[in-house]
C-alpha positions as CSV (number, residue, x, y, z in Angstrom):
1,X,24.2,55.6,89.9
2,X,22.8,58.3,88.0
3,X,24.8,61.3,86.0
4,X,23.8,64.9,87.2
5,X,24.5,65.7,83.6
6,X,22.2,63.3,82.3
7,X,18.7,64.1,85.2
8,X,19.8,67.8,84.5
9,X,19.2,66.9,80.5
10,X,16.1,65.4,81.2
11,X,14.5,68.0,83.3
12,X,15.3,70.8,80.7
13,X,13.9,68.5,78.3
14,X,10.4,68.5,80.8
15,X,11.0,72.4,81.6
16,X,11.1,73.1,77.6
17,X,7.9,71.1,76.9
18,X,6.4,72.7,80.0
19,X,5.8,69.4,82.1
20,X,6.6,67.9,85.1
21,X,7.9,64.3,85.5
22,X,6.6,62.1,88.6
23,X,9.5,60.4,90.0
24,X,8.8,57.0,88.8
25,X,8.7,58.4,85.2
26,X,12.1,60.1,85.5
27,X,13.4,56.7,87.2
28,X,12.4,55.2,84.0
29,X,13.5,57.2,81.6
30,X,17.0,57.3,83.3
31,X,16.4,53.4,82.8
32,X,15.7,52.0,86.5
33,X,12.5,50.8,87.4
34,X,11.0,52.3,90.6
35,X,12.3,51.7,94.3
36,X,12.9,53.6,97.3
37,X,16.7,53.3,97.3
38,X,16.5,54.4,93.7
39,X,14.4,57.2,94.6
40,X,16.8,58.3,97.3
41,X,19.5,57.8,95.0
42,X,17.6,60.2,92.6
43,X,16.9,62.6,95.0
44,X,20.3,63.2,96.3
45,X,21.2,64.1,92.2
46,X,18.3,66.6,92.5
47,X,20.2,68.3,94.9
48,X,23.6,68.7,92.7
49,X,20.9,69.7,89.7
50,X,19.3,72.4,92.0
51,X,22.9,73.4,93.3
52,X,24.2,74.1,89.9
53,X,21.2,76.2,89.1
54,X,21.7,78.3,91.7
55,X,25.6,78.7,90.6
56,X,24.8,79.4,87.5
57,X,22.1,81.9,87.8
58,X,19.2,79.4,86.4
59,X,15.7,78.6,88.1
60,X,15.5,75.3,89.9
61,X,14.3,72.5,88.0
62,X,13.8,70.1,90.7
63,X,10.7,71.1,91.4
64,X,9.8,70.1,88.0
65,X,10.1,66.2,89.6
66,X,6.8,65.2,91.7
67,X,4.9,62.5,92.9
68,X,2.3,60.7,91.0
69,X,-0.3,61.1,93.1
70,X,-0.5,65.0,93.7
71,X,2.2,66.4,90.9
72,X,3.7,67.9,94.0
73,X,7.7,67.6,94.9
74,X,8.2,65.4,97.4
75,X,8.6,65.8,101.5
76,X,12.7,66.3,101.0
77,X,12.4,68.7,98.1
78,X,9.9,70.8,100.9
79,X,12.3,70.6,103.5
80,X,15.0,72.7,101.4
81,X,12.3,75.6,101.0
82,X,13.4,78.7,102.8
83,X,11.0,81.0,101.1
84,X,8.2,78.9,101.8
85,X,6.3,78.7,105.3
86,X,2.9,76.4,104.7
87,X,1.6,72.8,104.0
88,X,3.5,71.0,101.6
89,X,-0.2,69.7,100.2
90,X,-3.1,71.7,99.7
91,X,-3.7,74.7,97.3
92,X,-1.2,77.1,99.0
93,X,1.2,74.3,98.2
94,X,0.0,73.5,94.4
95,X,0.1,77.7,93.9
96,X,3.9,77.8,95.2
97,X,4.7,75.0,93.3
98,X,2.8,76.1,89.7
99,X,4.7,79.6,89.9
100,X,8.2,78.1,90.3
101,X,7.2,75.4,87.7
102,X,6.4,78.1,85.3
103,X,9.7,79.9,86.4
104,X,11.6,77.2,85.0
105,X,9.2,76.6,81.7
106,X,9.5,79.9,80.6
107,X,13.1,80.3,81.3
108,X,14.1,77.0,79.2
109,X,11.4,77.9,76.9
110,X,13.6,81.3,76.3
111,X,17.2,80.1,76.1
């Protein structure tokens, strides 16, 4: 449903203007309105954005993608975190979040 080429696009456009995008946003500027299946669908792209950062040396971007509510990635983005071992809410979360967010920003920002 949705190109990797194109979400990858569209979250160095966000990582250049130093934003994030809530899900629904991105869902409707990839031109779907919002629904869970299109959110999983979404989500599963995420991962092929985040794997071909890693190949090619690049911060993640996915973390740039959040929810509405508390501009924090979502419970599956959490699940991948390896270097991470607290509450996916809170300010321990927002902190973790902010410095990888601002990974990515100035990164873009400098290519």
């Amino acid at each position: 449903m949705f190109q990797v080429e194109a979400v990858e696009q569209l979250l160095i456009q966000c990582a250049r203007s130093g934003v994030d995008i809530s899900y629904s946003e991105a869902l409707l500027v990839l031109g779907c309105r919002f629904s869970r299946p299109k959110m999983r669908e979404l989500c599963k792209v995420l991962g092929e954005v985040e794997k071909r950062a890693r190949e090619n040396g690049e911060p993640e971007l996915a973390v740039l993608v959040v929810r509405g509510s508390d501009r924090l990635p979502g419970d599956g983005w959490w699940t991948n975190r390896k270097s991470y071992h607290g509450k996916w809410t809170g300010e321990q979360a927002e902190k973790y979040v902010r410095r990888l967010q601002k990974k990515a920003f100035q990164y873009w920002l400098d290519v």
